[in-house]
C-alpha positions in Angstrom: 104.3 144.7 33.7 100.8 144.0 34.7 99.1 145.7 37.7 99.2 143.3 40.8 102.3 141.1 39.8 105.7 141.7 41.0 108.6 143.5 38.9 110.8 141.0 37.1 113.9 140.0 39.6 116.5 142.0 37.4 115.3 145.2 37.9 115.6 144.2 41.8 118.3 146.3 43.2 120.2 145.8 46.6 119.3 149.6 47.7 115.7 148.2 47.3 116.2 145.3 49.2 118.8 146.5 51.9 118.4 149.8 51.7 122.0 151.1 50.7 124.5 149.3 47.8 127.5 147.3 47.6 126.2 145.1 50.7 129.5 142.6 50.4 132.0 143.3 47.9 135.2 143.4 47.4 137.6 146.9 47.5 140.4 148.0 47.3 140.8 150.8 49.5 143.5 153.5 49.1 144.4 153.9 52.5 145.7 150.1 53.2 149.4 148.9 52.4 149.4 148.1 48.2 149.9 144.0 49.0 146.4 144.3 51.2 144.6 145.8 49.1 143.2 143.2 47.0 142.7 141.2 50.1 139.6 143.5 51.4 135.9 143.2 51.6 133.5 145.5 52.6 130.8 144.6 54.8 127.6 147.3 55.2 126.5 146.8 58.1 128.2 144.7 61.2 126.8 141.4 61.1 123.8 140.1 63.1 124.8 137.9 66.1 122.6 135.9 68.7 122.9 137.8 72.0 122.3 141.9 69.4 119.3 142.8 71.0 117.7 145.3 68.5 114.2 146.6 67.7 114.7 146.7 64.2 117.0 144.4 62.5 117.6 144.9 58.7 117.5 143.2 55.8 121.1 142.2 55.6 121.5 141.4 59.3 118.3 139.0 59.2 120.1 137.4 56.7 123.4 137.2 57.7 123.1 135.9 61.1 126.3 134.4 63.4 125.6 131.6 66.1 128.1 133.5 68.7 127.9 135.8 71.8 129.6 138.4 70.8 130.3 140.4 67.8 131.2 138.2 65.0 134.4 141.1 63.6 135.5 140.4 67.2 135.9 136.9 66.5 138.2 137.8 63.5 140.8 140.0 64.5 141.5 138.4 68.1 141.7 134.7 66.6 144.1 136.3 64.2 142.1 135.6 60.9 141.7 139.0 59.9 141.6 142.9 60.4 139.2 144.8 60.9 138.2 148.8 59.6 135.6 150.8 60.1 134.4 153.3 57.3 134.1 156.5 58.4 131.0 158.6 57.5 128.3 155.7 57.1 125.5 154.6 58.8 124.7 151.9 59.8 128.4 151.6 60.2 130.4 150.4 57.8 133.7 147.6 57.8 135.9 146.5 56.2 137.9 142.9 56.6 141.2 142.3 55.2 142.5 138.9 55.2 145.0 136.7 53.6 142.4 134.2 53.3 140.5 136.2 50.9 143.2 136.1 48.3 144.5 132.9 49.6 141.6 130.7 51.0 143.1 126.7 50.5 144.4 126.9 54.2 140.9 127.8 55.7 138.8 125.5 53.2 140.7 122.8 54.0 140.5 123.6 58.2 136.6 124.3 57.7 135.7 120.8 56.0 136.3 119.2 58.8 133.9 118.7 61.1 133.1 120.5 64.4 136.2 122.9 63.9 136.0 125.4 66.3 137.4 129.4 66.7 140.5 128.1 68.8 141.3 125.4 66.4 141.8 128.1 63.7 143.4 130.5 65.5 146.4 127.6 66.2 145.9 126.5 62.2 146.0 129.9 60.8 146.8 132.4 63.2 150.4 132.9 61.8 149.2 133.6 58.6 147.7 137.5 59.2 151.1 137.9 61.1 153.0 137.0 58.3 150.5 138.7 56.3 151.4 142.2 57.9 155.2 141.2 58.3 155.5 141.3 54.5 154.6 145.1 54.3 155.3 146.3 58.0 156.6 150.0 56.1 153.6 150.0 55.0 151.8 149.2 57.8 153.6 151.3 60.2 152.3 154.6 57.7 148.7 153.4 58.0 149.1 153.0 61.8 150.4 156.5 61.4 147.9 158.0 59.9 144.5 156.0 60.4 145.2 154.1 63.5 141.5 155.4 64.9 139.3 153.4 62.1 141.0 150.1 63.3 139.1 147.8 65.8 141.2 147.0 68.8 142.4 143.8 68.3 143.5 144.5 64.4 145.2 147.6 66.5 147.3 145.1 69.0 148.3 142.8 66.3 149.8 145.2 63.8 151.6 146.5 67.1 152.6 143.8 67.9 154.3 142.6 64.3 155.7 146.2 64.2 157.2 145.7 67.5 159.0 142.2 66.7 160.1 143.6 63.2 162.0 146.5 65.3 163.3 144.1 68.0 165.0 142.2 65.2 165.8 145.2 63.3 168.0 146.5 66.7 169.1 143.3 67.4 170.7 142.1 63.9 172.6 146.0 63.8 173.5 145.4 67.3 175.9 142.4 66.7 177.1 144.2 63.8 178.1 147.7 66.1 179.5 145.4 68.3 181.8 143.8 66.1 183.2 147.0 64.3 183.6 148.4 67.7 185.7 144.9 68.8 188.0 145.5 64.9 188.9 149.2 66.1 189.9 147.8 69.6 192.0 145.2 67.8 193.4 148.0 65.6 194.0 150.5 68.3 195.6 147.8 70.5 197.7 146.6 67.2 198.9 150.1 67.4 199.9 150.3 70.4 202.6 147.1 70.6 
């Protein structure tokens, strides 16, 4: 390479550019239920919104940028789209999303090309899929709450409650019925017995 021109773009790494690796990638963490796990993606740093106010704004936030006013991993886990976990141990903090729409995008691309399609509109088109989405593996969801409920962002917190919940309400109410009627047969029986 000659003095004064600039290194060919393979040897261009992302730590040189942003600073740390593995900006956006996909994972598959350890800690999440085994049908989530290929439905992650880890994000480096939080995404740069309109109303952030910072002195210094990196690399990656400058040029991932969201046109909202409020944190754009808000926006995913309380329209239901996602949910999101912070890493532990990195700085600038660390997330990462898991969505069904990662594995499974045809839904959203479909929703997305049209036009003007706002956050309420997909939370009414899609919302049901990240419940359904935790209802497949709510064991498994129900350990991870157990053990690494603090790395979850509220709203992923309230809506894996709040599957769990409605799992256990039907859970109760299907063995109910059943209680019920084997108390009603040894009633029978007893009163059988007794004419």
């Amino acid at each position: 390479v000659e003095s004064g021109s600039l290194s060919a773009p393979e040897s261009i790494r992302e730590k040189m550019v942003f600073g740390h690796e593995g900006v956006i990638k996909l994972v598959e963490p350890p800690v999440v239920p085994v049908g989530a796990k290929k439905s992650c993606i880890l994000l480096r740093e939080k995404p740069h919104a309109m109303t952030d106010n910072v002195k210094h704004i990196s690399a990656f936030r400058d040029a991932i940028k969201f046109k909202c006013n409020q944190n754009p991993l808000t926006l995913i886990d309380e329209h239901g789209l996602g949910l999101v976990l912070m890493v532990e141990g990195t700085t600038p903090k660390a997330f990462i999303i898991v969505s069904p729409f990662l594995t499974e995008p045809a839904g959203l691309e479909a929703l997305c090309a049209k036009e003007r399609v706002g956050m309420t509109q997909l939370e009414k088109a899609l919302g049901t899929q990240v419940v359904e989405f935790i209802a497949k593996e709510t064991d498994g969801w129900r350990a991870f709450i157990q053990r690494r409920a603090n790395i979850l962002a509220k709203g992923s917190r309230v809506a894996i409650d709040k599957v769990l919940r409605s799992r256990n309400r039907i859970a109760d109410g299907a063995a109910a019925p059943t209680a019920a009627a084997e108390g009603m047969v040894e009633a029978m029986e007893e009163l059988k017995e007794e004419l």
